[in-house]
C-alpha positions in Angstrom: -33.6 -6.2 29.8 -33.4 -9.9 28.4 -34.4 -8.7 25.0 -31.9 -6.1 24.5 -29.2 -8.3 26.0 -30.5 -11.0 23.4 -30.3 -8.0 20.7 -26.9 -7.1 21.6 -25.2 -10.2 21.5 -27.0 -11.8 18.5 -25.4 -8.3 16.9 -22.3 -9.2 18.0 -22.6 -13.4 17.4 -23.6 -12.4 13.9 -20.7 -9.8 12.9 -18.5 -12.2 14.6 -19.6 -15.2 11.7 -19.2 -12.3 9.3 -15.4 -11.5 10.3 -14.3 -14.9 9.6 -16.1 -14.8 6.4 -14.4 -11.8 5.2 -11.3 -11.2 7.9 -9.8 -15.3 7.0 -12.0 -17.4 5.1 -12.2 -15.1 1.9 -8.4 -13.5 1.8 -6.8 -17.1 2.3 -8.6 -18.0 -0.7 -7.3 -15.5 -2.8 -3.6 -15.8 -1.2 -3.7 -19.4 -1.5 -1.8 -20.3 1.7 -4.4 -23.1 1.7 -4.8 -25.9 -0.5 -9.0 -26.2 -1.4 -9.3 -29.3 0.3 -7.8 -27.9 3.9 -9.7 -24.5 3.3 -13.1 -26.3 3.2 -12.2 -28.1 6.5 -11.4 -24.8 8.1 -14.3 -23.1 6.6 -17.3 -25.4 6.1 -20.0 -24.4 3.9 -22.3 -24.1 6.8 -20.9 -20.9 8.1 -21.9 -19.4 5.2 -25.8 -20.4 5.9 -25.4 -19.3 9.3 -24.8 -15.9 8.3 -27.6 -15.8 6.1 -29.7 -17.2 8.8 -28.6 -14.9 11.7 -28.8 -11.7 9.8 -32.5 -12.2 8.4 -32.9 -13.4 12.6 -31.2 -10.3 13.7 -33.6 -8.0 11.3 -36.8 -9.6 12.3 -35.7 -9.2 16.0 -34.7 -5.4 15.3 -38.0 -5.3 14.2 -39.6 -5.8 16.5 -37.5 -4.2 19.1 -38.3 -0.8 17.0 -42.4 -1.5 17.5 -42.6 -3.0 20.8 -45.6 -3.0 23.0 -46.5 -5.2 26.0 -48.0 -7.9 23.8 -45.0 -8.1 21.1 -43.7 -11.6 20.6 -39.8 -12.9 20.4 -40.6 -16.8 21.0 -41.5 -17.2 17.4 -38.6 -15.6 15.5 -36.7 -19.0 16.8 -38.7 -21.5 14.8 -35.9 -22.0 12.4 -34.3 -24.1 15.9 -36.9 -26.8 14.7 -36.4 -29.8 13.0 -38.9 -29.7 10.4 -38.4 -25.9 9.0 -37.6 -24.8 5.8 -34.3 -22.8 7.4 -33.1 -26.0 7.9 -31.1 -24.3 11.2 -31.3 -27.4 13.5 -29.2 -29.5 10.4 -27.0 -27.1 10.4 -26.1 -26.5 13.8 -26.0 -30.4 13.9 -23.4 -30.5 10.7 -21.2 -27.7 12.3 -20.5 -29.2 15.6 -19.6 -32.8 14.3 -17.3 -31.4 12.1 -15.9 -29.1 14.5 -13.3 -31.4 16.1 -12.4 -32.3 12.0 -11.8 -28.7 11.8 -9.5 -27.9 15.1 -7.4 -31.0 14.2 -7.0 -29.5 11.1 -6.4 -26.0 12.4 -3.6 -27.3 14.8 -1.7 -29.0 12.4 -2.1 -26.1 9.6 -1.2 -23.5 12.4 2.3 -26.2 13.2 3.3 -26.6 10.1 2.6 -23.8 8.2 4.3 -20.4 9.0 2.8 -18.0 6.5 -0.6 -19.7 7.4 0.2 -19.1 11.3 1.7 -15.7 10.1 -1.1 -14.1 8.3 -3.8 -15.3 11.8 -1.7 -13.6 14.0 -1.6 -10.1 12.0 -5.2 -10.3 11.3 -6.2 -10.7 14.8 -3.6 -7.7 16.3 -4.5 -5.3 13.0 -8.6 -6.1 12.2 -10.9 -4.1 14.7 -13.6 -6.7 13.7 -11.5 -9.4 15.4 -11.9 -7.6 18.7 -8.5 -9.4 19.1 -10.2 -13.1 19.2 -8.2 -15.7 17.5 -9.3 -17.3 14.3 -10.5 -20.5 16.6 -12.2 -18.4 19.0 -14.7 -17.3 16.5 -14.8 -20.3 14.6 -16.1 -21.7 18.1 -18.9 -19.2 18.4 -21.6 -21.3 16.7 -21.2 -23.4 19.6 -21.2 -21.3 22.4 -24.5 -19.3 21.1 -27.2 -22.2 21.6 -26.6 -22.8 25.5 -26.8 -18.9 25.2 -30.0 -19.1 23.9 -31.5 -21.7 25.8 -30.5 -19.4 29.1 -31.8 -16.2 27.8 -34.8 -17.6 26.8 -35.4 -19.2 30.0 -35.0 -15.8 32.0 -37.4 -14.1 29.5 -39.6 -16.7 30.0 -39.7 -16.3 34.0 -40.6 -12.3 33.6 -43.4 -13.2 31.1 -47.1 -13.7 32.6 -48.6 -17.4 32.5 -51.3 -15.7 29.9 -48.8 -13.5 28.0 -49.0 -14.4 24.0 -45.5 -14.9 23.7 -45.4 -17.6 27.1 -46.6 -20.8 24.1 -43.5 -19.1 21.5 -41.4 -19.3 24.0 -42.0 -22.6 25.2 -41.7 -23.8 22.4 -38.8 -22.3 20.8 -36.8 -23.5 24.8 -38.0 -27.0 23.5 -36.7 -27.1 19.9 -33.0 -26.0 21.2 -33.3 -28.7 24.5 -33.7 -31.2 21.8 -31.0 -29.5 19.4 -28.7 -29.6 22.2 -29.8 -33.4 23.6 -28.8 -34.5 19.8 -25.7 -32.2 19.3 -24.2 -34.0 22.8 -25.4 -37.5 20.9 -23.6 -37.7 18.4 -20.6 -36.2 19.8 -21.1 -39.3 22.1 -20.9 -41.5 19.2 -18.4 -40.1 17.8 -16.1 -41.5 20.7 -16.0 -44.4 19.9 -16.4 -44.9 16.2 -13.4 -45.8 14.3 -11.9 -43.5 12.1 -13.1 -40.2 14.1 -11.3 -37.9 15.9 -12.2 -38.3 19.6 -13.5 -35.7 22.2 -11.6 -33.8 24.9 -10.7 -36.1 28.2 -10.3 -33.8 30.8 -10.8 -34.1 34.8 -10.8 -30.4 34.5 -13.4 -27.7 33.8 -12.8 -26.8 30.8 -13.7 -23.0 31.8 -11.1 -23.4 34.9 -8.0 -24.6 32.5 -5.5 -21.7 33.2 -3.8 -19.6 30.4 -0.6 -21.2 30.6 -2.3 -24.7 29.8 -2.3 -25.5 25.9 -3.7 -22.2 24.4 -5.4 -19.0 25.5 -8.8 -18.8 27.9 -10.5 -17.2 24.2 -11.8 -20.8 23.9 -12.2 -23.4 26.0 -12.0 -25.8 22.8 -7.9 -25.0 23.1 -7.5 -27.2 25.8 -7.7 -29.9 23.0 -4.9 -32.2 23.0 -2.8 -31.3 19.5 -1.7 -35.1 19.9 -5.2 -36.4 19.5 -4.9 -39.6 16.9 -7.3 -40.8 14.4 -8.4 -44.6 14.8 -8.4 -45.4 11.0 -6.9 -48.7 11.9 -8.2 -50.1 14.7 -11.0 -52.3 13.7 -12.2 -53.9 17.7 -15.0 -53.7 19.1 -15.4 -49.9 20.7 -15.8 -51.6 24.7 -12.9 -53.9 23.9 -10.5 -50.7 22.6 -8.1 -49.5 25.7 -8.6 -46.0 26.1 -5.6 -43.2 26.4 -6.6 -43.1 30.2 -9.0 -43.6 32.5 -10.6 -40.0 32.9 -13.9 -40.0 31.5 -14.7 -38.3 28.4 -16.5 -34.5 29.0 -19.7 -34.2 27.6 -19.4 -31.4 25.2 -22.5 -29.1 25.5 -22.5 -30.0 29.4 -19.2 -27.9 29.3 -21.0 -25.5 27.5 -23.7 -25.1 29.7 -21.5 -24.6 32.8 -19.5 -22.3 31.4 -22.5 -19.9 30.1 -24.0 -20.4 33.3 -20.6 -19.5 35.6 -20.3 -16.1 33.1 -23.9 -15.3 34.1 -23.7 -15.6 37.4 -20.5 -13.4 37.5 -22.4 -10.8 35.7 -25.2 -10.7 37.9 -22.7 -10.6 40.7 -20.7 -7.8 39.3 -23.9 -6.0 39.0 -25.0 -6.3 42.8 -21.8 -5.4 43.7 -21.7 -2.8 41.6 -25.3 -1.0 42.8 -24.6 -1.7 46.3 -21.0 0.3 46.0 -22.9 3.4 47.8 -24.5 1.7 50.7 -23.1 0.4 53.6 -26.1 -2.1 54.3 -25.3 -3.8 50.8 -21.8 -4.1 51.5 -22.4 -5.8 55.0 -25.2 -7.7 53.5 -22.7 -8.9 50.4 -19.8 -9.8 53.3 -23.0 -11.8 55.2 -23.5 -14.3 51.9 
């Protein structure tokens, strides 16, 4: 069942990169409501490996869907999630989620100031099927969202897999090489706090997952609850511990977000599933009222 959940949404993570390829990134080009220098912020180059990347991923792992047998292997198809491969999918991931808070500063003031920008979004979102009505910075968030994915499916895979099973070492090993993809993402998101002259990361006392609709932007992606004030220290040449910060709330660790949100949508799913199988029986209901 892990498989084909990991089929379905690497399907869906992987048209998803493609609609904002062809749905935005390509038509804005050709319109020129952006100027080349703002389009490349919106639409780093490294989208453009990750769909490359994630289609030959999602063929392999088609593959061998089509020609399972109890010995078949998955762990392996991941080894572009290691530093030292040719795929060069651990730089990449890296790149994209440093520049990400570049880009949504970038996508705020773009969206503020210009209306047939904001305009041409909106219609694409309502009109385009491939949108599934996501806004453009839902889907741009998606990259970041799919490795704690991941790192959860492959650790329930691993659990149904015998200690001798081929695929148990894969595995293993492919849970390893997106911990430490994950460990260094959260790094230098860390550093890039406090170094002058970048953009800083959310401060929030709240979940980023609990921040209701009404609270700057929609629940599509928890990255909205960015403040659209957020300034850039260019200037400010002290000492990061001697800088003042806005307040005192501590900053939110980025991927730790991540992680509880992927986890809380799991765990509603498997709920909705109990529920949903005990509907018939009376001793599942008491039993669900009981916990």
């Amino acid at each position: 069942m892990t498989i084909l959940e990991l089929y379905e949404t690497e399907k869906n993570y992987t048209s998803n990169l493609l609609t904002i390829l062809e749905v935005f990134a390509e038509p804005l080009k050709e319109l020129g409501l952006l100027t080349k220098k703002a389009h490349s912020i919106l639409f780093p180059h490294q989208l453009i490996r990750l769909v490359h990347q994630h289609s030959l991923f999602l063929g392999r792992l088609e593959e061998r869907l089509h020609n399972w047998h109890h010995i078949q292997k998955i762990g392996d198809l991941f080894s572009g999630f290691k530093e030292d491969t040719r795929s060069g999918l651990y730089k990449v991931y890296l790149c994209y989620i440093t520049h990400f808070p570049h880009l949504f500063e970038k996508l705020s003031k773009i969206s503020t100031t210009n209306e047939r920008f904001r305009s041409f979004i909106q219609k694409r979102r309502q009109e385009e099927p491939a949108c599934q009505r996501l806004s453009l910075l839902s889907l741009l968030y998606n990259p970041i969202q799919r490795l704690p994915q991941y790192l959860m499916l492959l650790k329930t895979y691993s659990k149904s897999l015998d200690p001798h099973h081929v695929d148990c070492e894969p595995v293993q090993s492919a849970t390893a090489s997106l911990q430490r993809l994950l460990f260094m993402a959260n790094k230098l998101c860390n550093l890039q706090k406090d170094r002058p002259g970048t953009i800083k990361l959310p401060s929030t006392s709240i979940p980023l997952g609990e921040i209701p609709p009404d609270k700057r932007g929609s629940r599509d992606c928890p990255m909205s609850s960015y403040s659209s004030d957020r300034r850039v220290d260019s200037s400010n040449s002290q000492p990061a511990e001697q800088r003042k910060p806005a307040s005192q709330r501590k900053f939110s660790t980025l991927l730790n977000v991540l992680t509880f949100i992927s986890v809380k949508k799991k765990r509603k799913k498997d709920r909705e599933k109990t529920n949903s199988s005990c509907s018939n029986g009376s001793s599942c209901q008491s039993q669900s009222h009981t916990e």
